[in-house]
C-alpha positions in Angstrom: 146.6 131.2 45.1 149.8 129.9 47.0 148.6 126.5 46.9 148.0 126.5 43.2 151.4 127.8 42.5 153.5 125.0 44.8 150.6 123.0 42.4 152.0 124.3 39.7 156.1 124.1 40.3 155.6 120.3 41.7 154.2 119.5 37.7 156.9 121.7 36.3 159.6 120.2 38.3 158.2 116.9 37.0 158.3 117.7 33.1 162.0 118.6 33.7 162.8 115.6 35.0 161.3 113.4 32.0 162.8 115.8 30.1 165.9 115.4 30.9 166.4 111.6 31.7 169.3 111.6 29.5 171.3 113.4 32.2 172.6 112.2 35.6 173.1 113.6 38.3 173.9 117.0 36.7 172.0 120.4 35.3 172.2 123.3 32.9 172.8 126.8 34.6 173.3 128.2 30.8 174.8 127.5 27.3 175.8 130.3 25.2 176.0 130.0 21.5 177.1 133.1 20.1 180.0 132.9 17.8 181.0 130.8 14.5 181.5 127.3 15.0 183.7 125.0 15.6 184.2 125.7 19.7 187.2 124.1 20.7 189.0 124.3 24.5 187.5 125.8 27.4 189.9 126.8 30.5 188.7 129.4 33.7 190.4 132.1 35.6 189.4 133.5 39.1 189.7 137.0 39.4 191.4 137.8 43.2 187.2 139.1 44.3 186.3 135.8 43.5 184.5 136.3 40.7 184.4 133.4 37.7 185.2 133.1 34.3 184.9 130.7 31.9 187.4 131.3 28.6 186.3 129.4 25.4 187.9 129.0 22.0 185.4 129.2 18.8 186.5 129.4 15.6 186.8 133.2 15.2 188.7 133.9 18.2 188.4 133.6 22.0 185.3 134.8 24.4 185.6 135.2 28.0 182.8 134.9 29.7 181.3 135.7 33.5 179.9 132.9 35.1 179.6 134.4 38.3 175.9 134.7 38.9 174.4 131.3 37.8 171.0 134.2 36.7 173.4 136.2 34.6 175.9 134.3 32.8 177.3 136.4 30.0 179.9 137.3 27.3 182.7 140.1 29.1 185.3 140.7 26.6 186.5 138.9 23.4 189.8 138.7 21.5 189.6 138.0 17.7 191.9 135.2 16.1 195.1 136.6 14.5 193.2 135.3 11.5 189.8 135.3 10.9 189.0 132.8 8.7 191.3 130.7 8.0 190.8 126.4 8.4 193.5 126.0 11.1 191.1 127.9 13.4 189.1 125.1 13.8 192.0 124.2 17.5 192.2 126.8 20.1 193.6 126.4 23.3 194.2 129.0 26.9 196.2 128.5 30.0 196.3 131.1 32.3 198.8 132.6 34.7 198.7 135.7 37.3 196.2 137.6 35.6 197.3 136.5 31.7 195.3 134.2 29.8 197.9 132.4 27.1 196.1 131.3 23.8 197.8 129.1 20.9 196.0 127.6 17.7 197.1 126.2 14.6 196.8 128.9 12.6 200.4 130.2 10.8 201.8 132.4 12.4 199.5 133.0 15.0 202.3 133.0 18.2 200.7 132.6 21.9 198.4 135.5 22.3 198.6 137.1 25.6 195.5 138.6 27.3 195.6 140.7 30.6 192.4 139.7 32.5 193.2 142.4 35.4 190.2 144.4 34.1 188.1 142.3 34.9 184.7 142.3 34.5 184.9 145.9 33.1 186.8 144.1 30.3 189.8 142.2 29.3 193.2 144.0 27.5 194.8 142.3 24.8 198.3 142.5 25.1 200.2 141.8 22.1 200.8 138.7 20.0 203.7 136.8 20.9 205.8 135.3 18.4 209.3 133.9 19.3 212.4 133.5 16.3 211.2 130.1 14.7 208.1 129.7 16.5 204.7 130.3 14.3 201.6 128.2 15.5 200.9 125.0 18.1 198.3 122.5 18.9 198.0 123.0 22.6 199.4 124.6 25.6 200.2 123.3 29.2 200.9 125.6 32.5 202.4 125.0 36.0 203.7 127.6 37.8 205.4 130.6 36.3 206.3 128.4 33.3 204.4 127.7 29.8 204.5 124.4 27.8 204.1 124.8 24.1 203.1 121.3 22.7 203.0 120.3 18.7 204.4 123.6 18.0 205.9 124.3 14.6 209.4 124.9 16.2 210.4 121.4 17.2 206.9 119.7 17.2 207.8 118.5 20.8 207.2 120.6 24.1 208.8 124.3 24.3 209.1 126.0 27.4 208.8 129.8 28.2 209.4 131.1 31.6 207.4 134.4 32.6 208.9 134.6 35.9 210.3 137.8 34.6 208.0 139.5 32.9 204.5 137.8 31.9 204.1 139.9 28.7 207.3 138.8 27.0 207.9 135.1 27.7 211.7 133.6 27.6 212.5 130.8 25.7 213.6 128.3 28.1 214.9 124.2 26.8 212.6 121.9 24.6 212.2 118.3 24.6 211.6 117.0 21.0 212.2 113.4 20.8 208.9 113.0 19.1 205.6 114.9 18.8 203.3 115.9 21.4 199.9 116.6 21.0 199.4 117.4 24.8 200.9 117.5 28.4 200.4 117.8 31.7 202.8 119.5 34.1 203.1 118.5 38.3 206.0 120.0 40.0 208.5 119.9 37.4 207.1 116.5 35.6 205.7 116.4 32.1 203.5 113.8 31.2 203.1 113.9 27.4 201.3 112.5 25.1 202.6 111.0 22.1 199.2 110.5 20.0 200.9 109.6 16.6 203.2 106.8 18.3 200.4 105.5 20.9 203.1 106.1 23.6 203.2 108.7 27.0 206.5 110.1 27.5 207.3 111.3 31.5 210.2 113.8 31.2 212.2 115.5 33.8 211.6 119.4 34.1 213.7 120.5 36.5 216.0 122.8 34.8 214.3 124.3 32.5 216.5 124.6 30.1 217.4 120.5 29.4 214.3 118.4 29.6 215.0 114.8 29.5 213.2 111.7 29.2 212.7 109.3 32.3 210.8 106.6 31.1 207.8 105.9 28.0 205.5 103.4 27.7 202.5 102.9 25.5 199.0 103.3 26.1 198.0 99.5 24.8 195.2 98.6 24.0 193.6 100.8 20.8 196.7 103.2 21.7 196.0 106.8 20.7 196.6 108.8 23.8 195.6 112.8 23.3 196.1 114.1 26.9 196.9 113.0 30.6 195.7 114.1 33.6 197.6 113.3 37.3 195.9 112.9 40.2 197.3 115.5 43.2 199.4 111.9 45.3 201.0 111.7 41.7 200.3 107.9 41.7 197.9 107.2 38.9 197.9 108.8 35.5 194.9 109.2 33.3 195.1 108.8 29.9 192.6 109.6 27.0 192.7 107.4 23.7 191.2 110.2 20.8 192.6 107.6 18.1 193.9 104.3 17.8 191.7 101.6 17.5 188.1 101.5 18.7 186.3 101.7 21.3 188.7 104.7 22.4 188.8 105.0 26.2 190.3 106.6 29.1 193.0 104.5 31.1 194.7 104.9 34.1 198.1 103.8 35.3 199.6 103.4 38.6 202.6 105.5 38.3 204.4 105.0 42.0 207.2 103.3 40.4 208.2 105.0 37.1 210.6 102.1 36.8 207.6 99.6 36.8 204.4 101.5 35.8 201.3 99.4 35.7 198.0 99.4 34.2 195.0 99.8 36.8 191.7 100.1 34.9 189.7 100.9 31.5 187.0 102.9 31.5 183.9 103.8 29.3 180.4 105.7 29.2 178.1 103.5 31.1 175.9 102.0 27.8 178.2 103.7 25.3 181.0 102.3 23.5 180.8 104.3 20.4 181.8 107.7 21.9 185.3 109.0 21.6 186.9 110.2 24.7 189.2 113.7 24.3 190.1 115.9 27.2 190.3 114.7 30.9 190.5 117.2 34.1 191.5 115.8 37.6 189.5 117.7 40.8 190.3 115.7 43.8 188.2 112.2 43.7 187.1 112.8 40.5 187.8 112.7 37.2 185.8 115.1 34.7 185.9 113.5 31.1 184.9 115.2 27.7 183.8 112.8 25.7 182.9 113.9 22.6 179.1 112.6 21.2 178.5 111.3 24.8 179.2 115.2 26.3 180.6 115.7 29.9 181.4 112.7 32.2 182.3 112.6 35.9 184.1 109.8 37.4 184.8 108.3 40.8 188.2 107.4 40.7 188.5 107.1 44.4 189.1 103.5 43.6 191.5 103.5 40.7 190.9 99.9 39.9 187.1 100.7 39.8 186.5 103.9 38.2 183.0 104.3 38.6 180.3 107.0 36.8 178.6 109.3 39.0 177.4 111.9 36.8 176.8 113.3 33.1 175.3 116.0 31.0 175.1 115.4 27.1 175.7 118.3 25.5 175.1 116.3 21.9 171.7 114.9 22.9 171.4 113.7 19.1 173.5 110.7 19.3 176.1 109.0 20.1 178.2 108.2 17.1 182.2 107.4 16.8 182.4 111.3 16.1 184.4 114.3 16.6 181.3 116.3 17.6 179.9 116.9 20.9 181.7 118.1 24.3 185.6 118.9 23.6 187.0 120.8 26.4 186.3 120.8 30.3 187.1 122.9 33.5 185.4 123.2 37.1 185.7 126.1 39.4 185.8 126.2 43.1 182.0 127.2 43.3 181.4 123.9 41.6 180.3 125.4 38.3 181.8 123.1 35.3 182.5 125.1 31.9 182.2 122.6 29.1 182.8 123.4 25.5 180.5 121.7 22.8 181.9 122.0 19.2 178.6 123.1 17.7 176.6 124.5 20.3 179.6 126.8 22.5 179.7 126.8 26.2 177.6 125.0 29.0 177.7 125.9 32.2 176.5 122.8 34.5 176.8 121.8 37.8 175.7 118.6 40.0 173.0 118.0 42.3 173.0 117.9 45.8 171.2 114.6 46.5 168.8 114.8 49.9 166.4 111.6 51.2 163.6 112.8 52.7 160.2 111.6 54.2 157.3 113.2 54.9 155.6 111.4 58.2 151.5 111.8 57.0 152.5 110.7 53.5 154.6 107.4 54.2 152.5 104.2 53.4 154.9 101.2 55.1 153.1 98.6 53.6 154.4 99.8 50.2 157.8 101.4 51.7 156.9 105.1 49.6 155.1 107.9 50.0 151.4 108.5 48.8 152.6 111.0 46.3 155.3 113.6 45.6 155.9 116.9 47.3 157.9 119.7 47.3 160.4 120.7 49.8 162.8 123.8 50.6 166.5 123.2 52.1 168.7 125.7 53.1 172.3 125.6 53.6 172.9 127.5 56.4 176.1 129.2 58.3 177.0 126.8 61.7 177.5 129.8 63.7 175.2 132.2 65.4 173.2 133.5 64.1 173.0 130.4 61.7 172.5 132.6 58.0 171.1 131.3 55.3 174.0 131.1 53.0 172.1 129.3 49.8 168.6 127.7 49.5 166.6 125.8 46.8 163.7 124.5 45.9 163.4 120.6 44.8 160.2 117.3 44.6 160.9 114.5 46.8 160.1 111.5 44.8 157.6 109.4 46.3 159.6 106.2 45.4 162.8 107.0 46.1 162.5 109.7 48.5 165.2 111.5 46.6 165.2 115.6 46.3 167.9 116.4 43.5 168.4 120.2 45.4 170.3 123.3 42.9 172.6 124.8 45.3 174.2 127.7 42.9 175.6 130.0 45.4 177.6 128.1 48.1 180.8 127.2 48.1 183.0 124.8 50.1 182.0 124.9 54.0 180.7 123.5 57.1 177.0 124.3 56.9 173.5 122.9 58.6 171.0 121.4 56.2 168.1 122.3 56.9 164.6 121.5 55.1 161.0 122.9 55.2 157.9 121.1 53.7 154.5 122.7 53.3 153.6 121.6 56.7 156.2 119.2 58.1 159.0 121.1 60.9 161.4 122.4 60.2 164.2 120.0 60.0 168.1 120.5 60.8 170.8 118.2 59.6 173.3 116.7 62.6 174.7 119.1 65.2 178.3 120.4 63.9 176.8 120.5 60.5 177.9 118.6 57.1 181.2 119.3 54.9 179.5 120.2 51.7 182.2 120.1 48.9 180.5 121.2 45.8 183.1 120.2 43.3 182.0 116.7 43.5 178.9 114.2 43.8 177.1 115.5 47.4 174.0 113.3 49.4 171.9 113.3 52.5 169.9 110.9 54.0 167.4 111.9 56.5 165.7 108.8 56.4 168.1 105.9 57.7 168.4 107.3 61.7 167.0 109.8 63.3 170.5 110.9 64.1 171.3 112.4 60.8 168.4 115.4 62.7 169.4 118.2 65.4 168.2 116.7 68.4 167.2 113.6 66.7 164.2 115.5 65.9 162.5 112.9 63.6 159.8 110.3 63.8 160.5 106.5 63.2 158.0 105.4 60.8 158.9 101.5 60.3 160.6 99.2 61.2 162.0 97.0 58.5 163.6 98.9 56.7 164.0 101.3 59.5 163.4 104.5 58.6 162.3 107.8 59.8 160.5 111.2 58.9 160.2 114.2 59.1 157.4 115.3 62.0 153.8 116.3 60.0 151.6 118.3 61.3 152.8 122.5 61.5 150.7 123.8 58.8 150.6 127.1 60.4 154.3 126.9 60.5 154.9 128.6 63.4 157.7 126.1 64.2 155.3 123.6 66.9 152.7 121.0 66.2 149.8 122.5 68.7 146.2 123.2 68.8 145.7 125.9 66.0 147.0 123.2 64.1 144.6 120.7 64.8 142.0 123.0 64.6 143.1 124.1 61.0 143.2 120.7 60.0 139.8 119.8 61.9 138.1 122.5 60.2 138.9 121.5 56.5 138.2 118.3 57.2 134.5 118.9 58.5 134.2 120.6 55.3 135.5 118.1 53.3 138.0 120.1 51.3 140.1 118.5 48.8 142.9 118.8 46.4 146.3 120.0 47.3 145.8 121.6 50.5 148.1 122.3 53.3 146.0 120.7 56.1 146.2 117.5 54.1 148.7 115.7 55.5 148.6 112.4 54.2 149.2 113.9 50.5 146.0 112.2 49.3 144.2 115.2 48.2 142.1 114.6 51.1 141.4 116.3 54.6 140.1 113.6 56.7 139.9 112.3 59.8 143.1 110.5 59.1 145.1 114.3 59.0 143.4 115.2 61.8 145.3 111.9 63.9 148.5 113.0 62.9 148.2 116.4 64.1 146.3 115.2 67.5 149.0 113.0 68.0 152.6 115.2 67.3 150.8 117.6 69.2 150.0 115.6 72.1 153.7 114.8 72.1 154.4 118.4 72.2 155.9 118.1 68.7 158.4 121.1 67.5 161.1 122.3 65.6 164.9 121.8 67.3 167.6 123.7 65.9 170.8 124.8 67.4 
């Protein structure tokens, strides 16, 4: 029975795969479609126990939503729009701040609502609606610090501030800069970087008092300029810049900022095959740049290299095609467990997350004539704690492709750490990553290969199964799994093969669907070399 179901999840885990070859690199933890369309912005919060949430704008109002436990994803608390209905609903947008969530859409009169999330995840506590002398809707809101940035409102069309240092639930009205409208900013330190969408310019402005903003320097986003927000990344010397109009193909730029007296363009990036899709919203975490790109979904991109931004992942949330459109993926954010919250204007909020990429051989399967393995398999890894007594901190389940030798492994639990790899095939030892353990980040692109040295293995506990390429495996042969390659291994295996069993059997080895003589070598031969598992 236990062989028929690892039968069983090796085909399922193969129909996923050629069913979602239109992904890379990423998965679907959950999407939840429960309100009136159109979604709009998606932003998070962190509740001090650690616990996630995802807040996403839909047309009637604003859901918050408990990503915590990738099994149980679900709606916690939700705060209607000031009014339902009306066409200006269609833009929502949150910031958060202590424990407040601020939200701002176009609708008249609608003021920031303010939401206390302390509640939390009994429910959240809608505070009041906020509405300042002058001040009656806006297009989008930026945070840093204790201090909110209202962009394109109706007072001034520019960039308010409102301070909350004093008391959260009733903003002050701090300075404005309103040379020109801003459809969106982003706030380092006390730096704006605005974008001006209907000039084609970005605006940097200087925020440090509060209360008279002034410009530094402007420049436009040429070509096809249309820029609809900017994102900094954390050295402050390149500026990313997203093109929602203008002229086609509309794509995200980056600038080398260093010198605000001599800013310079770096690069030009686009979806790799796609020059149709409009880019929107752009997030910065670390290395990597997380793009919403409308009909072409959720993008992540390498910008290690500024001159070379390079994509590494991407889910496509709007599968259907990838027209110059303003549907698909609008709004991005990515939490410290790794979990990205993606807003889809017809379809709500994903919840995705990347795969942790492991190389792996299994020794009786590897044909080096043909440089692959005989067929497919599947394979547990573990992430486990580097100190005694080693706990398993998360585990999952994944098919080593026979090609590639690549296992795309769903690690939902873990979060950044210093932890052993460790994997277990049906009757291959137990294998441990490199003594000291790995630095697994998962708010990026994470890979493994067991197969280039025997040193990426505790103890350099693997077998060397060719030379050119050289490249090693993972010891077969412990299909009692007792943690040693020994006699009552070789006798298991000798018995099924002098009964000439067949089909997807542990004692087969060699992943033929065979028990043979050949399986029967293997496990004379590890266990002649008193084969077993090393671990710290």
């Amino acid at each position: 029975m236990k062989r028929s179901i690892l039968f069983i999840l090796i085909l399922l885990s193969c129909n996923i795969a050629f069913s979602q070859l239109g992904n890379k690199n990423m998965y679907l933890l959950s999407n939840l479609n429960n309100h009136d369309t159109p979604y709009s912005a998606v932003w998070g919060y962190v509740a001090p126990d650690g616990r996630e949430y995802a807040i996403l704008g839909c047309f009637d109002g604003t859901s918050f939503v408990d990503i915590t436990d990738a099994n149980n994803i679900h709606q916690v608390g939700f705060v209607p729009s000031t009014s339902p209905g009306n066409g200006n609903n269609l833009w929502r947008e949150m910031k958060t701040y202590s424990h407040y969530a601020y939200i701002v859409s176009e609708v008249t009169n609608s003021g920031i609502q303010i939401v206390d999330l302390q509640y939390l995840p009994d429910s959240v506590h809608y505070v009041k609606k906020f509405l300042p002398a002058g001040y009656s809707s806006a297009h989008s809101i930026s945070q840093f610090g204790p201090y909110l940035y209202v962009n394109g409102a109706s007072i001034g069309q520019g960039i308010t501030c409102y301070d909350l240092t004093v008391d959260p639930e009733t903003p002050i009205k701090r300075g404005a800069f309103n040379n020109e409208y801003v459809h969106d900013c982003r706030v380092f330190n006390d730096t704006i970087y605005a974008a001006n969408i209907y000039s084609g310019k970005v605006s940097i402005i200087n925020a440090v008092n509060k209360n008279s903003m002034n410009l530094v320097t402007q420049f436009s986003n040429l070509p096809g300029a249309g820029p609809h927000n900017t994102a900094v990344t954390a050295d402050r010397k390149h500026l990313l810049v997203t093109d929602e109009i203008g002229t086609a193909p509309y794509r995200l730029k980056i600038w080398n900022i260093e010198d605000l007296g001599n800013i310079t363009f770096e690069s030009v990036w686009q979806p790799t095959g796609i020059t149709t899709s409009i880019v929107h919203n752009v997030e910065v975490y670390g290395k990597y740049a997380l793009a919403a790109h409308y009909s072409a979904g959720i993008r992540m991109i390498d910008i290690n290299n500024p001159y070379l931004p390079t994509e590494v992942a991407w889910y496509d949330t709007y599968p259907s095609n990838n027209n110059q459109s303003y549907e698909g993926c609008w709004g991005v954010y990515m939490f410290p467990s790794g979990k990205i919250a993606v807003s889809d204007r017809s379809t709500g909020l994903y919840v995705v997350k990347t795969f942790f990429n492991v190389k792996t051989i299994f020794e009786g399967y590897y044909n080096p004539l043909l440089n692959n393995m005989n067929a497919p398999d599947t394979v547990r890894a573990y992430l486990r704690s580097t100190s005694s007594p080693f706990g398993i901190v998360d585990s999952a389940i994944a098919v080593a492709d026979n090609s590639t030798f690549n296992c795309e492994f769903k690690f939902n639990n873990a979060y950044a750490g210093n932890y052993y790899l460790v994997l277990k095939q049906r009757n291959c030892l137990e294998t441990w990553s490199t003594a000291g353990g790995i630095n697994y980040d998962p708010m990026g692109i994470m890979s493994y290969n067991f197969t280039d040295s025997d040193t990426k293995a505790f103890g350099n506990n693997m077998v060397q199964v060719n030379n050119i390429p050289s490249t090693f495996a993972l010891y077969s042969g412990d299909v009692n799994n007792d943690g040693t390659v020994e006699l009552s291994d070789l006798v298991y295996v000798s018995n099924d093969a002098s009964q000439f069993v067949s089909g997807y059997e542990t004692a087969d080895l060699t992943g033929n669907n065979s028990v043979n003589l050949e399986d029967m070598l293997i496990a004379y031969n590890n266990a002649s070399a008193f084969a077993e598992t090393i671990k710290p």
